[in-house]
C-alpha positions in Angstrom: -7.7 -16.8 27.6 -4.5 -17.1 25.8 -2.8 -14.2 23.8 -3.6 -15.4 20.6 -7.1 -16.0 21.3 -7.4 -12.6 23.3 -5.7 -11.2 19.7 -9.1 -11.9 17.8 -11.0 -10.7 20.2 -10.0 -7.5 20.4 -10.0 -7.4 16.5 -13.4 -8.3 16.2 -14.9 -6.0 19.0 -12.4 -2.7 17.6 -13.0 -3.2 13.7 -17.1 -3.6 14.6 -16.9 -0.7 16.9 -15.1 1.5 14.4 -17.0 0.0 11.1 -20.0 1.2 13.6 -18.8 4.4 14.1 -17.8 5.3 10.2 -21.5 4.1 9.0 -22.7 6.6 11.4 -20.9 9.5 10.5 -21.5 11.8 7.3 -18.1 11.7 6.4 -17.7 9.0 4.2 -14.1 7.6 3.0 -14.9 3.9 1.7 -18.1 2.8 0.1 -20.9 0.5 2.2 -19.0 -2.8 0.8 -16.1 -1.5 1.3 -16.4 -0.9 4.9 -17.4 -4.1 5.4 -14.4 -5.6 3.3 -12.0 -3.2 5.8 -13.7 -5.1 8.9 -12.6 -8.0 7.6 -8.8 -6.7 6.7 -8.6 -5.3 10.1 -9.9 -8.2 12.0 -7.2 -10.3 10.1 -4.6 -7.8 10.5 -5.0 -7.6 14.4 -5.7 -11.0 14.7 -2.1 -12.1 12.9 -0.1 -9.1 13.9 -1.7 -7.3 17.0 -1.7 -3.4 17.5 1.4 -3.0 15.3 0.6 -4.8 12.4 -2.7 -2.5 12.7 -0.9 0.5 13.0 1.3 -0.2 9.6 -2.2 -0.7 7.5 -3.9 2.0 9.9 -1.2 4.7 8.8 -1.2 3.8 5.0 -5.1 4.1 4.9 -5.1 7.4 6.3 -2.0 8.7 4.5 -3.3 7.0 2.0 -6.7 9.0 1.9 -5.2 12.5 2.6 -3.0 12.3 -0.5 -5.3 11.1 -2.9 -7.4 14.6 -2.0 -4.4 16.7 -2.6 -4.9 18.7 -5.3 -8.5 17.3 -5.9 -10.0 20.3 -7.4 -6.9 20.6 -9.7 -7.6 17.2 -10.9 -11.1 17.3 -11.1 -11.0 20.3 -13.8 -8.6 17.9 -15.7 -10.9 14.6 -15.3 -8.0 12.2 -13.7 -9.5 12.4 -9.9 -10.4 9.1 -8.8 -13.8 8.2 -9.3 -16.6 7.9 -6.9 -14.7 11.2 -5.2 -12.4 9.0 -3.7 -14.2 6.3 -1.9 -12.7 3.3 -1.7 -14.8 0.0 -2.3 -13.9 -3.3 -1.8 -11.5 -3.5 -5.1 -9.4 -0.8 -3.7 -9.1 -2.0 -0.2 -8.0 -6.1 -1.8 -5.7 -4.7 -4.4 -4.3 -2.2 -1.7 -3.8 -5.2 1.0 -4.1 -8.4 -0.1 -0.3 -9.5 -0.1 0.0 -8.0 3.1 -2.9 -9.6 4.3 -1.4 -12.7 3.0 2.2 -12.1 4.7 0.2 -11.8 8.2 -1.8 -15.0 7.4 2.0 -16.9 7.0 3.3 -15.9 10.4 0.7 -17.9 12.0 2.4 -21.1 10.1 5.5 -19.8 9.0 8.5 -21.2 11.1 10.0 -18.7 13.7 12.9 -18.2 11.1 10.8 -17.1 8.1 8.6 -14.7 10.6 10.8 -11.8 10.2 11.0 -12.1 6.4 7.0 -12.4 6.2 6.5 -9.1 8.4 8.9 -7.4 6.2 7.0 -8.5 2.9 4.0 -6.9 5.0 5.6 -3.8 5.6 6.7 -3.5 2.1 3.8 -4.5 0.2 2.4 -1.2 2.3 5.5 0.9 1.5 5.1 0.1 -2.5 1.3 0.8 -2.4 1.6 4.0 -0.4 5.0 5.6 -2.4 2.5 4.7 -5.9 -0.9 6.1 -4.4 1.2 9.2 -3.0 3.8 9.5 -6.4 0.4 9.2 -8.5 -2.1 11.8 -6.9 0.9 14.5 -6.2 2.5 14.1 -9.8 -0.9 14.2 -10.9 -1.7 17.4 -9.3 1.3 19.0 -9.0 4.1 17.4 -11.5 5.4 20.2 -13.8 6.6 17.6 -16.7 5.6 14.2 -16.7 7.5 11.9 -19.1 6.2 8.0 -20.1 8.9 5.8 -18.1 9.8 3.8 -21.1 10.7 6.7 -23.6 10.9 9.7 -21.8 8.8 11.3 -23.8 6.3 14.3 -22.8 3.0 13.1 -22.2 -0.3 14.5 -20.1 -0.2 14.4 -16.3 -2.6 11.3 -15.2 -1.6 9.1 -18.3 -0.8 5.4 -17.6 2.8 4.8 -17.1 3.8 8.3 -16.2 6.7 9.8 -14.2 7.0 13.2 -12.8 10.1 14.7 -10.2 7.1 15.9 -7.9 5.3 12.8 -7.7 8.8 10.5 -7.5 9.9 12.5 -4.4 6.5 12.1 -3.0 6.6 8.5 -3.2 9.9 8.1 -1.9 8.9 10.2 1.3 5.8 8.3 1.8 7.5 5.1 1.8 10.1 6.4 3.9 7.8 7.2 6.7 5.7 4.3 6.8 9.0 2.0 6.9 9.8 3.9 10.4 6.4 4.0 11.6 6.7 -0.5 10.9 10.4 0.3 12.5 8.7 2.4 15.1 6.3 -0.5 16.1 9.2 -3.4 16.1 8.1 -4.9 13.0 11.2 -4.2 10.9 15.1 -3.8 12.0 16.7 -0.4 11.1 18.2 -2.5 7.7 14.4 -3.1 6.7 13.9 0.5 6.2 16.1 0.5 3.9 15.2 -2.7 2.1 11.1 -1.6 2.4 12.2 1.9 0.3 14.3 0.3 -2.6 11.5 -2.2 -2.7 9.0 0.4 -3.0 11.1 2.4 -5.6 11.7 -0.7 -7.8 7.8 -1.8 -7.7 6.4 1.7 -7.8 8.7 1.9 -11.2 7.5 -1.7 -12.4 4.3 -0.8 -12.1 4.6 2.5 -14.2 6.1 0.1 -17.0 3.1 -2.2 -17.2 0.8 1.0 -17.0 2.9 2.3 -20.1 3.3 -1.0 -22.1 0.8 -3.6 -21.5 -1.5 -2.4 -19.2 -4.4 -1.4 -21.3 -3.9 -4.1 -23.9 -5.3 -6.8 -21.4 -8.3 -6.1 -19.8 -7.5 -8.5 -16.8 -5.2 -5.6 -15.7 -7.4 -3.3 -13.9 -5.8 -1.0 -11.8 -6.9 -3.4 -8.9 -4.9 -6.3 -10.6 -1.8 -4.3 -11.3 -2.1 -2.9 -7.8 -1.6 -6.5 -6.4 1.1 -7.3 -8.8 2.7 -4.1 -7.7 2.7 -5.0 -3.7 3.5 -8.5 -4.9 7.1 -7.0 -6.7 7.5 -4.9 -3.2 7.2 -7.3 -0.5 9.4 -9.8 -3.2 12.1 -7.5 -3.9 12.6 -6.8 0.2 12.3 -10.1 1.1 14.3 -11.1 -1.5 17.2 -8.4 -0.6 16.9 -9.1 3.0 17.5 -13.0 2.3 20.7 -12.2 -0.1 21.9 -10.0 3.0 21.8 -12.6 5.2 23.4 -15.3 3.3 25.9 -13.0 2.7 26.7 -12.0 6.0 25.9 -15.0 7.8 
């Protein structure tokens, strides 16, 4: 059995063993659909990219998770908790991973020169989700003055569009750490760090525009929508950075 075909294997027996195991226990963090929906990212994930691509999306779920239940009863007495207390359903785990899941899909095509571009779109696209889940639920629950990006002015933590110091710096740290954990798995070179975190920075930022400006005026952007448009601007913005550098330097 060749690697590759070994690959899927292993995906499909560990993401039905653990999809198993979380329909067993109590403890619920995605819906029935969406644990079904999370098979199927993981099987892809660890088909494309092995244990380390899995670890990257493995990391951001359960960061991912812890942060959005920081501050939960804070946010709960001001009604901007996420619904369903938290759990995740299908929606979430598409508009969370779907360019990713798309930037593993193109290293099985991609020529060897393009692979290391496409696994740092993956990383990113993971970076910008995780620095706007953890900016959102810690400025939510903890940011002292939140300002709307586009005029600075003072408006009510949880409304679309708003910044806070507490919930920037928390979105800078989370995608700080899960660049090193895709460093830590050989995914990215030390330089994609640093591309993964601007990316993040300049998507996370993106994002809170469209949530100020035109979000609610178009009902096509859901949160789910504007979530994939905000991976999208991530794993873009590294690539594109990366690619610059290279020219550059080459």
């Amino acid at each position: 059995m060749d690697v590759l075909t070994n690959n899927w294997v292993v995906a499909i027996a560990l993401n039905s063993t653990l999809i198993l195991f979380a329909f067993l226990v109590p403890k619920k963090l995605l819906t029935s659909w969406g644990y079904l929906h999370a098979w199927l990212l993981g099987v892809l994930v660890w088909g494309c990219l092995g244990w380390q691509g899995y670890g990257v999306v493995m990391f951001y779920f359960l960061v991912g998770v812890g942060v959005t239940k920081i501050g939960k009863n804070i946010k709960e007495a001001a009604g901007i908790a996420e619904g369903r207390g938290g759990l995740r359903g299908p929606e979430n785990v598409w508009g969370s991973a779907l360019i990713g899941t798309i930037c593993a899909l193109g290293t099985l095509i991609a020529p060897e020169t393009i692979q290391p571009l496409l696994l740092l779109g993956y990383v990113a696209s993971f970076c910008t989700k995780l620095s706007d889940t953890s900016a959102s639920e810690v400025g939510k629950a903890y940011g002292k003055r939140t300002f709307l990006i586009t005029t600075f002015q003072a408006v009510p933590r949880g409304t679309e569009g708003a910044v806070s110091l507490e919930g920037t710096l928390a979105g800078m740290v989370a995608s700080v750490a899960i660049a090193l954990v895709g460093y830590g798995v050989g995914l990215i070179d030390p330089l994609g760090i640093f591309w993964c975190v601007v990316a993040a920075f300049v998507a996370t930022n993106i994002e809170s525009v469209i949530g100020a400006t035109v979000q609610e005026k178009f009902a096509v952007l859901t949160n789910e929508v504007v979530n994939i448009l905000n991976t999208l601007v991530g794993a873009t913005v590294a690539i594109a950075l990366a690619s610059l550098y290279w020219a550059v330097t080459s």
